[in-house]
C-alpha positions as CSV (number, residue, x, y, z in Angstrom):
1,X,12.4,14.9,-20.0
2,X,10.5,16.7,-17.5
3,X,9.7,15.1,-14.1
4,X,5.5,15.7,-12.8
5,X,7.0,15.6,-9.4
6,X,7.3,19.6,-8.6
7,X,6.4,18.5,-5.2
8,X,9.4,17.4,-4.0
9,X,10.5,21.1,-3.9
10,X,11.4,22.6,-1.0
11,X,8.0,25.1,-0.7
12,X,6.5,22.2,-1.1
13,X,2.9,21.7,1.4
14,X,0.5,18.6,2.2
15,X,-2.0,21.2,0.6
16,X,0.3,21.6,-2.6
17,X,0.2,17.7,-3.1
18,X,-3.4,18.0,-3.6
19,X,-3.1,20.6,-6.1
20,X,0.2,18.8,-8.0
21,X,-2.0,15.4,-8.0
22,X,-4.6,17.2,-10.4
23,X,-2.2,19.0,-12.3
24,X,-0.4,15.1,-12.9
25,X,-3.8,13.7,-14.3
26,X,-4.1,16.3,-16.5
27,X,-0.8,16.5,-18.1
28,X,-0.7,14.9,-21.7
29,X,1.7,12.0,-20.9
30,X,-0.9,10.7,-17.7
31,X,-3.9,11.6,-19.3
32,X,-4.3,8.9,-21.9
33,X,-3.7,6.4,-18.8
34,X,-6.7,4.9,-18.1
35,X,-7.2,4.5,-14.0
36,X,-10.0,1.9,-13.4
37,X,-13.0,2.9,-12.1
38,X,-13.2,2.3,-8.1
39,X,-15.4,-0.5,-8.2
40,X,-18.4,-0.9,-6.5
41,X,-17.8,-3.2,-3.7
42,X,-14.9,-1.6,-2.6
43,X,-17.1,1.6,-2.3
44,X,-19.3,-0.1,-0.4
45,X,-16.9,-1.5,2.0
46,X,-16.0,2.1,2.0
47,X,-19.6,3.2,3.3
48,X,-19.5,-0.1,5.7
49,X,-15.6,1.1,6.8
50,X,-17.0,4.9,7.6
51,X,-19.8,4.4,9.9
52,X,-19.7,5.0,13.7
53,X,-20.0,1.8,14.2
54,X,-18.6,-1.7,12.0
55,X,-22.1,-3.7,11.1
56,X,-21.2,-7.3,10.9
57,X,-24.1,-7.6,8.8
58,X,-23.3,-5.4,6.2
59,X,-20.1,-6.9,6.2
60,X,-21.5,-10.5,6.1
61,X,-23.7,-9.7,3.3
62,X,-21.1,-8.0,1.1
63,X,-18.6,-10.8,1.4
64,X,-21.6,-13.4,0.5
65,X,-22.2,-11.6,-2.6
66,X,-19.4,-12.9,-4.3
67,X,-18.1,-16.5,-4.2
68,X,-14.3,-15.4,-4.3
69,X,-14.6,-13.0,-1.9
70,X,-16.4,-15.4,0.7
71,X,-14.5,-18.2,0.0
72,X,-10.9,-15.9,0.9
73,X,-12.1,-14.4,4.3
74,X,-12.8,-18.4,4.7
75,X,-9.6,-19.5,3.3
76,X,-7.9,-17.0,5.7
77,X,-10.0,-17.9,9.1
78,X,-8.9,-22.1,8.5
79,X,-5.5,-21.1,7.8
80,X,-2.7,-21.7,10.6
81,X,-2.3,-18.7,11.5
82,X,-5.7,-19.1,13.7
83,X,-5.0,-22.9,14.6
84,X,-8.7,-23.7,14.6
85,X,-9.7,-26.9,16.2
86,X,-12.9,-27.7,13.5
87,X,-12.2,-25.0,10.3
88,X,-15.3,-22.5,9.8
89,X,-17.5,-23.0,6.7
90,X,-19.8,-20.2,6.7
91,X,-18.8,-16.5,6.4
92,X,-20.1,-15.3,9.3
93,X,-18.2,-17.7,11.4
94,X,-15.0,-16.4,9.1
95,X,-15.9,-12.8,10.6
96,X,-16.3,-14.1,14.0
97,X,-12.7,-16.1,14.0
98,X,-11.2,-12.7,11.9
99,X,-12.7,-9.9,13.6
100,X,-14.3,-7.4,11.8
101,X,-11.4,-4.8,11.3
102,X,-9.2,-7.7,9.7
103,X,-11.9,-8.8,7.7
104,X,-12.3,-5.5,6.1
105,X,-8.8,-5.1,5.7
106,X,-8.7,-8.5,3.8
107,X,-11.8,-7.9,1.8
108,X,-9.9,-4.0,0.4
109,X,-6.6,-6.0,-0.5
110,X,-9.0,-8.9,-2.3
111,X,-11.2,-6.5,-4.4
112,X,-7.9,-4.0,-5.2
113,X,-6.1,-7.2,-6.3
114,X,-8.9,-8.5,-8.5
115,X,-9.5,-4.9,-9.8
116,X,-5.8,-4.3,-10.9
117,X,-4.9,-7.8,-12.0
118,X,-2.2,-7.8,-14.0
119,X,-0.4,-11.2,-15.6
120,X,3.2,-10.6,-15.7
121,X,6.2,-12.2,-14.5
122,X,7.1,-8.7,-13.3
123,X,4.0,-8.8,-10.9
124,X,4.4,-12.3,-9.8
125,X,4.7,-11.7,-6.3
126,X,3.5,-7.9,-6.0
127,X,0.3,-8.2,-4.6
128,X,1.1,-11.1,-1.3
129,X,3.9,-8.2,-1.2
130,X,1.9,-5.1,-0.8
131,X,-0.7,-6.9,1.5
132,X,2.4,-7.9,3.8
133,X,3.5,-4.2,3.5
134,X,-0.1,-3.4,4.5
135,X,0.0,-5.8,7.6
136,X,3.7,-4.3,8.6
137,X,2.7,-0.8,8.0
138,X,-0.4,-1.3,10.2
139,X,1.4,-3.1,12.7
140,X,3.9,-0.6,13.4
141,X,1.2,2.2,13.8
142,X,-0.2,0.4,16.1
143,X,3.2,0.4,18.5
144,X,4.0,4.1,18.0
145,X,1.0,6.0,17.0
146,X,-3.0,6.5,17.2
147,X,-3.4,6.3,13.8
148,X,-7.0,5.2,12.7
149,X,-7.0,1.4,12.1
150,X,-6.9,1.4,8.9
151,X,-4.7,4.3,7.9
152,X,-1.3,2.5,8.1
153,X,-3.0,-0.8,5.9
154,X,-4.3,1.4,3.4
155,X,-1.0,3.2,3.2
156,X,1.1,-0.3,2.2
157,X,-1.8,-1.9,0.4
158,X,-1.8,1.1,-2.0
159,X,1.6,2.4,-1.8
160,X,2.8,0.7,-5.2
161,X,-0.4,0.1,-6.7
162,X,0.7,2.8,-9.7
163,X,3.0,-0.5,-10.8
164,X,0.1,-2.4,-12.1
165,X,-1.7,0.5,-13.6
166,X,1.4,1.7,-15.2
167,X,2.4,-1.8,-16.6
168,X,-0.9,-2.4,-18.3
169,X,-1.0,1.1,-19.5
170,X,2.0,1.9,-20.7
171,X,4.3,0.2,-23.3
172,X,7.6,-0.5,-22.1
173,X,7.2,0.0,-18.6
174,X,8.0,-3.4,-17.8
175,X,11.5,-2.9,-18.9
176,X,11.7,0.4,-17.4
177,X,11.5,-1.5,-14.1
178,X,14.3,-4.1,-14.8
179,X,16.4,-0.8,-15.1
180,X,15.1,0.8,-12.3
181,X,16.5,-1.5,-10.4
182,X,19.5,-2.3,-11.5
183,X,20.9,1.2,-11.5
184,X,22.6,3.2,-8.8
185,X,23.4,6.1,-10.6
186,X,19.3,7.5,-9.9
187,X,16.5,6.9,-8.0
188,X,13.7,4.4,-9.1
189,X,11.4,7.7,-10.1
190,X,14.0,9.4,-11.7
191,X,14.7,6.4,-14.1
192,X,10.2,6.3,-14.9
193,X,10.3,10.2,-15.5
194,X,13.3,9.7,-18.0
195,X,11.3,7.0,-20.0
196,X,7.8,8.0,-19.4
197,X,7.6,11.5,-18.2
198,X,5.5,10.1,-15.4
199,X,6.4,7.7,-12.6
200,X,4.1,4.8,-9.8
201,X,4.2,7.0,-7.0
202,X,2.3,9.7,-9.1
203,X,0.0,7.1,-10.2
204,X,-0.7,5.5,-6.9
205,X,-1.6,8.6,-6.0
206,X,-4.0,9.9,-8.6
207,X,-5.0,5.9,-8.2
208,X,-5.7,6.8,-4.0
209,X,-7.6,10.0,-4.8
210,X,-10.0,8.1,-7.7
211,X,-10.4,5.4,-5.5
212,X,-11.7,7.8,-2.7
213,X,-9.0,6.9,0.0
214,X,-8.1,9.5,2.4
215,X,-5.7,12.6,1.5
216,X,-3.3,11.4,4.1
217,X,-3.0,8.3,1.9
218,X,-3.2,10.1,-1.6
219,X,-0.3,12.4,0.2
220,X,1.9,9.9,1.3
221,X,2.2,8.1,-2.0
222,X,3.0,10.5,-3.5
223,X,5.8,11.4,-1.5
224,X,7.1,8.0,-0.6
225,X,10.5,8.0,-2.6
226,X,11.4,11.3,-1.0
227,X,12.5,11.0,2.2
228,X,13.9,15.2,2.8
229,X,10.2,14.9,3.7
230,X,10.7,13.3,6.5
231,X,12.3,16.6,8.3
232,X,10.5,19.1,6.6
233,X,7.5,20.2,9.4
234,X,5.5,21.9,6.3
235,X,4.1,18.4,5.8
236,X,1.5,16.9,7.8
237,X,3.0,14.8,11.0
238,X,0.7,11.9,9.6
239,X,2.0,12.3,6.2
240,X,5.8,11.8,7.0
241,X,4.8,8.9,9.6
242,X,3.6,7.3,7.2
243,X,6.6,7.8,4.8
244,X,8.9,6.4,7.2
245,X,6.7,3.6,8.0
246,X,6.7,2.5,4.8
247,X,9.7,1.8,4.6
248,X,10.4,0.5,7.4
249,X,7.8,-2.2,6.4
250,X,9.3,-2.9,3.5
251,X,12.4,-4.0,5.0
252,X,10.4,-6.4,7.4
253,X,8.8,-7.5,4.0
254,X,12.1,-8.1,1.8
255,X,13.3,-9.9,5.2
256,X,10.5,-12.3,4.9
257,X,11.0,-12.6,1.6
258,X,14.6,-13.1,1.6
259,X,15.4,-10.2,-0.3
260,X,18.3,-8.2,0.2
261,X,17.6,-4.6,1.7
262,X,16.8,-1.8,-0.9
263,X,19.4,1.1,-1.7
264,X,16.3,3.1,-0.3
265,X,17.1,1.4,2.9
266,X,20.3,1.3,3.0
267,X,20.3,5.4,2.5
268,X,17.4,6.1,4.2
269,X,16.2,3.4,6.5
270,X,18.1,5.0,9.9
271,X,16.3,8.1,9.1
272,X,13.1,6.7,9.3
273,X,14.0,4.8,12.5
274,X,15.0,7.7,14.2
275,X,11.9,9.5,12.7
276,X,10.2,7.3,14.7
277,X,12.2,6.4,17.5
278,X,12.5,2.7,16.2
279,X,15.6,0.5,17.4
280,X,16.9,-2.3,15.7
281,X,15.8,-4.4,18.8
282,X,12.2,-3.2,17.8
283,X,12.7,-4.2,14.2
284,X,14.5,-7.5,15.1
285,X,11.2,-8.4,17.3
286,X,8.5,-7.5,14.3
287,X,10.3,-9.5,12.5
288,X,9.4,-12.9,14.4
289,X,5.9,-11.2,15.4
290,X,4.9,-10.6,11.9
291,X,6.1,-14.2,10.5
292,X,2.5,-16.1,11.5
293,X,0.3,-12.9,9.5
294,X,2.9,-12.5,6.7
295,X,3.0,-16.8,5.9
296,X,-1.0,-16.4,6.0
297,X,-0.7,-14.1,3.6
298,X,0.5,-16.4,0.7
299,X,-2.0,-19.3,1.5
């Protein structure tokens, strides 16, 4: 069956992605997939995220508009990770003990979670996963690169979020996973296009660009599975960071986890440490740095 992912051709551009993501939503097999709607607090955390200047206020008042949402950045501020002496109780000493850039960050992982629940045993772990990925991919940024803040989070929060929409979507994609996995003889989006003609990196995408997240984002979610990326200067610099951060989050993440490294990695993974100048040393050290934010993350 036909693949949807004529971008990873070799004339491929950043501004070709854009085009191939529309051209994906409209072919037959992605069309009758229903994306959610980006829901209305996140767009407003969106509006709140994009001004000049975070308004604690705004924030506060969002996060009090909804029990669950209050009662996480709370959850989050009494955890260990911030050793309080007397635990908060209000939200707006939860944004104090947070910050407000974590507190966004928290609140965007809390409403994508609730917006793309999904109860499988497939899925189990997926989403303290992808906020760890977020946390790692943001974390790394920060060591090597000017990225905006929230770039690198948005990146790993996002970066699988086509899983969900595709296992709630589409029949049999459950078991399509369960083979992706176990075989060696393709890559993960190879074994989707051959069942369903469409794969989660396409989705995440198409998922980014509905969701209004920025076309660096959109970009590299698309492209994260293809790594010839990574040396291929016709892609945006932040794109292929971003790539290559990835995964080298998601080894940081499987490590926490006590997973064994992906095939990805074990292909792959030096690339993307010598894309960005990364030593093992460097890894090694994330890996104890991370442990407090990643153990928060399943409380």
């Amino acid at each position: 069956m036909p693949a949807l992912m004529s971008v990873r051709s070799p004339a491929a551009t950043s501004h070709s992605i854009d085009h191939d993501i529309e051209t994906a939503r409209a072919h037959p097999s992605v069309r009758a997939i229903v994306i959610p709607p980006c829901p209305d607090s996140l767009v407003r955390l969106q509006e709140i995220a994009s001004a000049p200047e975070l308004d604690s206020q705004a924030l506060e008042q969002l996060a009090s508009s909804d029990v669950a949402m209050a009662a996480a950045l709370i959850r989050t501020a009494n955890s260990p990770l911030y050793a309080l002496a007397q635990p908060v109780q209000t939200v707006g000493m939860a944004l104090t003990v947070l910050g407000l850039q974590p507190a966004l960050e928290l609140l965007s992982a809390f409403i994508t979670r609730n917006a793309l629940h999904v109860r499988t045993p497939l899925l189990e772990h997926f989403w303290e996963s992808s906020q760890r990925k977020a946390i790692a991919c943001e974390h790394i940024g920060r060591q090597l690169y000017s990225f905006d803040p929230g770039l690198g989070y948005s990146f790993g929060l996002f970066c699988h979020v086509g899983m969900p929409v595709l296992v709630k979507a589409v029949r049999g994609y459950a078991g399509t996973v369960t083979e992706a996995l176990a075989r060696k003889d393709r890559t993960f989006t190879q074994t989707e296009n051959a069942a369903h003609r469409t794969d989660h990196a396409v989705m995440g995408a198409i998922v980014a660009r509905t969701w209004h997240l920025p076309p660096d984002v959109a970009q590299a979610i698309w492209l994260h599975h293809d790594f010839s990326c990574l040396s291929d200067e016709r892609f945006d610099a932040t794109v292929r960071h971003l790539v290559a951060l990835g995964l080298l989050a998601e080894y940081l993440v499987h490590h926490h986890e006590n997973l064994t490294p992906t095939r990805e990695w074990t292909l792959h993974g030096q690339a993307c440490m010598d894309h960005l100048h990364v030593t093992q040393d460097e890894l090694n050290h994330w890996i104890d740095e991370l442990y407090p934010a990643f153990e928060a993350v399943a409380l």
